[in-house]
C-alpha positions in Angstrom: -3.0 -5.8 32.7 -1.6 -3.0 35.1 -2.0 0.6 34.6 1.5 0.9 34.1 1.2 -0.6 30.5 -1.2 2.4 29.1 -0.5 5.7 28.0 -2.4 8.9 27.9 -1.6 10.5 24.8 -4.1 13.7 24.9 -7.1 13.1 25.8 -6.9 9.2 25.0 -5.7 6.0 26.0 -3.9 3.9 24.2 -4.3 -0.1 24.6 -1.4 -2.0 26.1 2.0 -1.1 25.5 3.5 -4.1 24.0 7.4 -4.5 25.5 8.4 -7.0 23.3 7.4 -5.1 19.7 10.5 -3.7 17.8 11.1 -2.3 14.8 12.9 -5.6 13.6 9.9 -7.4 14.7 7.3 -5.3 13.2 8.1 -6.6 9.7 7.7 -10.1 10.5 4.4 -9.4 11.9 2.8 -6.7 9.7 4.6 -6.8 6.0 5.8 -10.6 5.7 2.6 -12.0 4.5 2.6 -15.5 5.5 6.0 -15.1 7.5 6.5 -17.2 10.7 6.1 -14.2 13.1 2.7 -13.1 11.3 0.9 -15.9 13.3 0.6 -13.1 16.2 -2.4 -12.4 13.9 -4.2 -15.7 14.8 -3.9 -14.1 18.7 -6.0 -10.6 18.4 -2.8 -8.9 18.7 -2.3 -7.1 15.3 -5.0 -4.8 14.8 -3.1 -2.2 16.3 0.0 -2.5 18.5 1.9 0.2 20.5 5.8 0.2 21.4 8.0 2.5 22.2 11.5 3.0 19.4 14.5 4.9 19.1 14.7 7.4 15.8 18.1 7.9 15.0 17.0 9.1 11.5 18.0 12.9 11.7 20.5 14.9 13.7 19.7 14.2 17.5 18.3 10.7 18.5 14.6 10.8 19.4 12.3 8.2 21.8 8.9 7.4 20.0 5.5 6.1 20.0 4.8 3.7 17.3 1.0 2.5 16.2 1.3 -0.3 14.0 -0.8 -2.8 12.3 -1.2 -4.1 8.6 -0.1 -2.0 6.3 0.1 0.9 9.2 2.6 2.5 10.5 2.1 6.2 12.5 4.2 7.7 15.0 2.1 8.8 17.7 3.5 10.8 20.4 7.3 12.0 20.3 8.6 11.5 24.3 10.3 14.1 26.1 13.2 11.6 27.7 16.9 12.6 29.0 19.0 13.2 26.0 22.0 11.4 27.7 19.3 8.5 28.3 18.4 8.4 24.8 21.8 8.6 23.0 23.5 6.2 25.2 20.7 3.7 23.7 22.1 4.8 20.6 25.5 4.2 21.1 25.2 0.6 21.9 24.2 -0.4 18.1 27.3 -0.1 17.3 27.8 0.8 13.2 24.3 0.4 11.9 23.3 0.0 7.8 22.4 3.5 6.6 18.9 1.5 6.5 18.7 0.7 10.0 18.2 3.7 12.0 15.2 2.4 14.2 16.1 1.0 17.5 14.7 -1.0 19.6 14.9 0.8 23.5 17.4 -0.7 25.6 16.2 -1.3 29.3 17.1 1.7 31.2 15.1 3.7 28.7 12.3 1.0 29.5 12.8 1.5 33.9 12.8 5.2 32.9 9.4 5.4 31.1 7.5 2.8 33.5 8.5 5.3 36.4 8.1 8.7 34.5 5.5 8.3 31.8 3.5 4.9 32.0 2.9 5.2 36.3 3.0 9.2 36.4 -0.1 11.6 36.3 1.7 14.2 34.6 1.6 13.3 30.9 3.8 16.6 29.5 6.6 15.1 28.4 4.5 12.9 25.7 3.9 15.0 22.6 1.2 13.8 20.6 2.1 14.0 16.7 -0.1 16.1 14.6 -1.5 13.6 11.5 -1.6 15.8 8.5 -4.5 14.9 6.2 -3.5 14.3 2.3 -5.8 15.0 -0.5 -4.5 13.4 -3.2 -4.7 15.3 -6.2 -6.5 13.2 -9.0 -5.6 15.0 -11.8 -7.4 17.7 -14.3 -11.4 17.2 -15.0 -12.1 14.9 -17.6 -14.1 15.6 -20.3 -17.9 14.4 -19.3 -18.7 11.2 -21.2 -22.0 12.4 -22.8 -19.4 15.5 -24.3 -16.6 13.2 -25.2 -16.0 12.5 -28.6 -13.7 9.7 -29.6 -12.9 9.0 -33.3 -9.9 6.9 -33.2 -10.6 2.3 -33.5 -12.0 0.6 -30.5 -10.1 -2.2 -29.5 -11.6 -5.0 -27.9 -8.5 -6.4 -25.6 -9.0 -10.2 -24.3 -11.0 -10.3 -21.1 -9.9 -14.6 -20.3 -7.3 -15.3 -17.7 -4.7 -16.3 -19.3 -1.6 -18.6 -18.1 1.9 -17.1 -19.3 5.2 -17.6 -19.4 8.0 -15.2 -19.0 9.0 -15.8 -22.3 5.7 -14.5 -23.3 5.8 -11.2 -21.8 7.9 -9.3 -24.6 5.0 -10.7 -27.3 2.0 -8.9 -25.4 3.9 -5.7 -25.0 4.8 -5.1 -28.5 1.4 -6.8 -30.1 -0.6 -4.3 -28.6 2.1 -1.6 -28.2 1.7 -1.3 -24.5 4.4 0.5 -22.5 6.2 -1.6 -20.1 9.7 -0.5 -19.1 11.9 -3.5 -20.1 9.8 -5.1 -22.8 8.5 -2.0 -24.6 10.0 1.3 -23.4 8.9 3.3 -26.9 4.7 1.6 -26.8 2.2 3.4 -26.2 -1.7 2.2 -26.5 -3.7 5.9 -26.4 -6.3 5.5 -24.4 -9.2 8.2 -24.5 -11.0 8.5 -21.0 -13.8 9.9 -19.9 -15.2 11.3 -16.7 -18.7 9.1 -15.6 -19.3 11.9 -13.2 -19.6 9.9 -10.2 -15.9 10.7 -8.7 -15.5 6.3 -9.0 -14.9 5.5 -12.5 -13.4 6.3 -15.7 -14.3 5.1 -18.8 -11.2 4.2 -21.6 -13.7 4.7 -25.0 -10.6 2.9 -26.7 -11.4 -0.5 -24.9 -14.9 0.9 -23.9 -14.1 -0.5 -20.4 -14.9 1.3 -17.2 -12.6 1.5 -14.7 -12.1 2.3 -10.7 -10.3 5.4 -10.3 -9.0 3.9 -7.1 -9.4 0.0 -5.8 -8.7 -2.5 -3.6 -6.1 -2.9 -0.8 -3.4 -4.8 -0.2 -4.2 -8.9 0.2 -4.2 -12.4 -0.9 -5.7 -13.7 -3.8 -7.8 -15.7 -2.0 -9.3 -12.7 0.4 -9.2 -10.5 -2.4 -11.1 -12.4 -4.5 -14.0 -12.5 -1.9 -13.4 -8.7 -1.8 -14.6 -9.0 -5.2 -17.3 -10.3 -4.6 -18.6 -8.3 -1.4 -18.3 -5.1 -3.5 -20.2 -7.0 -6.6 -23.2 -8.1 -4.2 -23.2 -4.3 -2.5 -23.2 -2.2 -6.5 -20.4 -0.5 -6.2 -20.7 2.4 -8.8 -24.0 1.0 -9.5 -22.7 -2.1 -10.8 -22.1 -5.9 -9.6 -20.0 -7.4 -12.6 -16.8 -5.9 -11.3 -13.4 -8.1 -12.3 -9.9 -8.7 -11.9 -8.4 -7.2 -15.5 -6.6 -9.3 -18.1 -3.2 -9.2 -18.8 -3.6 -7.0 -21.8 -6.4 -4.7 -19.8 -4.4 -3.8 -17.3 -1.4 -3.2 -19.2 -3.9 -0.7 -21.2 -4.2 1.9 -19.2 -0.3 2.1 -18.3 0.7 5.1 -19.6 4.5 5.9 -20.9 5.2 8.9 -19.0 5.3 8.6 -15.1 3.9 11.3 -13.7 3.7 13.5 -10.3 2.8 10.8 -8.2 5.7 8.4 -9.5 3.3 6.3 -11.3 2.9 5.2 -15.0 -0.9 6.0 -14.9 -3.1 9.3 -15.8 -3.3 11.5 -12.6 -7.4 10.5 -12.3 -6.1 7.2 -10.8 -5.3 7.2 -7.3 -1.1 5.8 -6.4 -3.0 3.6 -3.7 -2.3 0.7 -5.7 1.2 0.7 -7.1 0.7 -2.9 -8.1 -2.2 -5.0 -9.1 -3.4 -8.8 -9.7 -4.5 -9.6 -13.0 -6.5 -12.5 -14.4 -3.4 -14.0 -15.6 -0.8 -17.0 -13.7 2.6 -18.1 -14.4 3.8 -21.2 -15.7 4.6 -23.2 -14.1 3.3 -21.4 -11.3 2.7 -18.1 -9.4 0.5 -15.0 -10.1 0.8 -12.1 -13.2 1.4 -8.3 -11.4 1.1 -5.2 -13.5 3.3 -2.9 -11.7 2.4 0.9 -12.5 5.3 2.1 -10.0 8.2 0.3 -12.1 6.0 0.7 -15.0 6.4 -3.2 -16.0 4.7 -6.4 -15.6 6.1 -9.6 -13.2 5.1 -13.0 -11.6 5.5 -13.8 -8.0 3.8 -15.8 -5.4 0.3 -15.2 -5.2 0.1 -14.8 -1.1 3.8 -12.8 -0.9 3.9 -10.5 -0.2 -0.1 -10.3 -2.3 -1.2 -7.7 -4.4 -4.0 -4.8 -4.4 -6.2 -4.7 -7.3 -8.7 -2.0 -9.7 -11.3 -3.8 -11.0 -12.5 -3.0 -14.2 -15.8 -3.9 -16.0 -16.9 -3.9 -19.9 -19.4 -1.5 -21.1 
């Protein structure tokens, strides 16, 4: 590889520029799970991978940095080039969709940064973006378990995988008076959770089930069931009998009201994982999802686009 394929951004190198990435490109690699271009994978060549874009998502056009892998996508370093250079790039798309504002660079843009940025000591005109670290804000304290008190019926929800229909979807909403946006807009199942004090779990002392306050990321069933089973054999919480919720458990915790973080969950679960697997498949085939972004439950394939998960164990 010759030097003129790195880039100093700072006081670090990147790895190789890669000329053929675009933004089109990207999602055939990184997001379609199982998608033709996704066999890059197989080569070592999507752990991280830099290209160079166009952003023609505000005002003035704007040449980029891009880090992207799995799930990842950061702009680096915003490059100083020649605005004539930049929107002549531009121009050439033509009309774009109001969705398509990310542009591959065009080859004079490409001559310009071999000779001016990639070859040249004088690394100025790359401006390194400043990442700006999130907390995310996990709601009010809990009530401490040891000083919660919780007078209301325990319900013991089904903990068996279960293989549904779609037709059968309405029935679990309303026999357990679970919220779910289409099926059973006015339920509501109450939990009553309490704080373990270890910053990890939750406990619902309606279901007396403990749950992860935040979970697993994005995969397919088949990697994210050995997930399981790594973070059973290392205790996480303490604990090795970790599992994928039912149906009916996961749909217990959704609550009706979506709040600040545009979920339908209590604000001591993390929006990490928008959608989850359950222990439930389709007839005649495909995977259960309990969606707390759209506040519903649906089927789809069980490897696309996969699915993240929060385990939950019984007390």
């Amino acid at each position: 590889m010759g030097l003129f394929q790195k880039l100093k951004i700072g006081g670090q190198v990147t790895p190789e520029i890669d000329w053929e990435m675009t933004p089109d490109l990207s999602f055939g690699t990184f997001e379609s799970w199982g998608g033709r271009e996704h066999v890059r994978s197989n080569i070592g060549r999507t752990d991280r991978v830099y290209y160079f874009f166009v952003d023609n998502w505000e005002d003035k056009p704007k040449l980029c940095l891009m880090e992207r892998g799995v799930k990842h996508a950061e702009i680096v370093a915003e490059i100083k080039a020649p605005d004539e250079l930049v929107q002549a790039c531009v121009e050439k798309q033509g009309t774009s969709s109001l969705f398509e504002k990310s542009y591959a660079i065009d080859a004079p843009i490409k001559e310009w940064l071999i000779e001016n940025i990639l070859t040249a000591e004088d690394s100025s005109k790359v401006i390194p973006i400043t990442k700006e670290i999130v907390v995310e804000d996990m709601g009010e304290d809990l009530t401490p378990l040891a000083e919660s008190e919780f007078t209301g019926e325990v319900v013991t929800l089904p903990v068996e995988e279960s293989f549904l229909q779609n037709s059968d979807a309405p029935e679990y909403m309303k026999k357990w008076n679970f919220f779910e946006a289409e099926h059973n807009a006015g339920g509501g199942f109450g939990n009553h959770f309490a704080d373990i004090g270890d910053g990890l779990t939750v406990v619902d002392q309606k279901t007396n089930l403990m749950w992860q306050r935040t979970g697993l990321d994005i995969t397919s069933i088949r990697t994210m069931i050995r997930n399981i089973e790594k973070l059973n054999k290392e205790g996480f919480a303490g604990h090795h009998d970790w599992r994928m919720p039912s149906m009916e458990e996961a749909m217990s915790i959704m609550d009706p009201h979506q709040n600040a973080k545009g979920i339908y969950l209590q604000p001591c679960f993390s929006k990490e994982q928008p959608f989850i697997f359950v222990a439930a498949k389709r007839k005649p085939g495909g995977y259960w999802f309990v969606d707390y972004k759209q506040g519903r439950a649906f089927w789809s394939s069980g490897t696309i686009p996969g699915g993240f998960a929060r385990l939950c164990r019984s007390l």
